[in-house]
N, C-alpha and C positions, 0 to 999 in steps of 0.2 A: 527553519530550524529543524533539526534532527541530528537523531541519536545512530550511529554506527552506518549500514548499510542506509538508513535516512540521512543520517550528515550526508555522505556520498553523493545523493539527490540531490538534497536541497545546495553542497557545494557546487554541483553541475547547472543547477537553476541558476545559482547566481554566479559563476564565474565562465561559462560557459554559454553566449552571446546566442546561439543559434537555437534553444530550447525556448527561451518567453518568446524570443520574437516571432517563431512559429504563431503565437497568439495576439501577436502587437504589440507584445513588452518589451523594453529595454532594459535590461538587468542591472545597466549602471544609473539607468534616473526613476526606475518605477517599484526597487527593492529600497526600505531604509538601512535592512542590516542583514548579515546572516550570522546564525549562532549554529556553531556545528560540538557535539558531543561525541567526541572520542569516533571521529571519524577518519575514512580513511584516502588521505588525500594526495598521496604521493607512495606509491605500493609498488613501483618496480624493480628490477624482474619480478616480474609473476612466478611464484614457483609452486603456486596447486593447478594440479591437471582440469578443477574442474574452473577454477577460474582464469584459467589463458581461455578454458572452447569459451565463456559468458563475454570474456572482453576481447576476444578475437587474437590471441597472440599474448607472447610472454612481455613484449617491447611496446606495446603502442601507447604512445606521448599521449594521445588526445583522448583516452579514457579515463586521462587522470586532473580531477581540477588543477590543480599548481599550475600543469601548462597553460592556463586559461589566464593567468594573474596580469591585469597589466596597472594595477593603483589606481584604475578609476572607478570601481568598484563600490558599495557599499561596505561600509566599515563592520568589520567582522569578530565575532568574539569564538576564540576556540577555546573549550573547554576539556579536558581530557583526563585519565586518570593516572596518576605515577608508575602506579604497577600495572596497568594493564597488560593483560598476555595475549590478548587477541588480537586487538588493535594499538600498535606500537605507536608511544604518545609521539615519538620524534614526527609522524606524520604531523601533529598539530604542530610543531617546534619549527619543521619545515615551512609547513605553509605562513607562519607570522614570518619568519622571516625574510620570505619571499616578498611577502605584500609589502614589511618593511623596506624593503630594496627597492620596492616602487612604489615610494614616497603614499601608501597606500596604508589606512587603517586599521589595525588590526588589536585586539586585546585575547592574550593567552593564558588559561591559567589552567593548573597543576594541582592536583589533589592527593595525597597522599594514604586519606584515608578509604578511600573506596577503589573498586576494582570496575572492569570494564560493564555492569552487570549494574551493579551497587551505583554508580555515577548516575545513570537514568532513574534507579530506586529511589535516590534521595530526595526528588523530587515529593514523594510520599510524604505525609505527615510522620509517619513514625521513624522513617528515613535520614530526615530533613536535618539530625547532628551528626552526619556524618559527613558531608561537606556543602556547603555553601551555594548550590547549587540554583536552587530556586531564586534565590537573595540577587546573585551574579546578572542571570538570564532575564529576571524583572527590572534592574536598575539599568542595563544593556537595553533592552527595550525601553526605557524611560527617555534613557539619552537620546539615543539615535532617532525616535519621534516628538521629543518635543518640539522640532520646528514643525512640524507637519501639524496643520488644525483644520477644521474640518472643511473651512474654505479651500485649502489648496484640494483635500480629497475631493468635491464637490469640482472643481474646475478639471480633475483628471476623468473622475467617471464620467460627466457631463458635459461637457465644453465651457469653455470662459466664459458664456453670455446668460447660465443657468445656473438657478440655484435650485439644489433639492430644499431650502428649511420652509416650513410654514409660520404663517404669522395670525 
């Protein structure tokens, strides 16, 4: 999960196969889900000078999740703001329907009342009626691990023939 230049990361962890596995991860069976907030995931042309020198060029495919999508992926929730000005929500618009195209996961939704700033705030208590935010991101994580119990986590961290519980 992450918000802005965090979406970007955490899209790149999970849609982008060569970063877990660096660690032994497989991003399509070791991720249950990714929630990105008003992130940005399909930016090109590059047209700031300082971010063509960061991502090597105005054009390159592979800086940008979207090129990563192939639907086998963990099921993703994009979250984004109507009016943002910073980060333009079509990127979220983009990427659902990318994943949708390969029969792949994806739930997007659209806020009206907050701005690219204001989406992350809401998470705040005092925040929290401005949209829906928290509500979204906790029911999203409900779904996506209730198959997961503590025996299957206990068979990945440990191997099949060990259990962590005490008795």
């Amino acid at each position: 999960m992450g918000h802005s230049a965090g979406a970007y990361i955490a899209a790149m962890l999970s849609f982008d196969p060569q970063w877990l596995r660096r660690v032994g991860l497989n991003s399509q069976t070791d991720l249950a889900g990714f929630i990105g907030l008003a992130g940005p995931y399909d930016f090109l042309p590059i047209e700031s000078r300082t971010l063509r020198t960061i991502f090597g060029g105005a054009n390159r495919a592979e800086t940008q999740p979207i090129f990563f999508i192939t639907g086998k992926e963990a099921p993703s929730l994009l979250i984004t703001a109507w009016r943002d000005r910073l980060v333009s929500p079509e990127n979220s618009r983009r990427m659902a329907e990318k994943i949708h195209a390969h029969c792949g996961v994806a739930e997007e939704r659209t806020y009206r009342g907050v701005g690219h700033l204001t989406l992350i705030g809401a998470f705040a208590p005092a925040l929290r009626v401005l949209a829906p935010v928290l509500r979204e991101v906790t029911q999203f994580v409900w779904r996506v691990t209730r198959q997961t119990d503590l025996s299957t986590f206990e068979r990945r961290r440990y191997g099949a023939g060990h259990s962590a519980r005490t008795t």
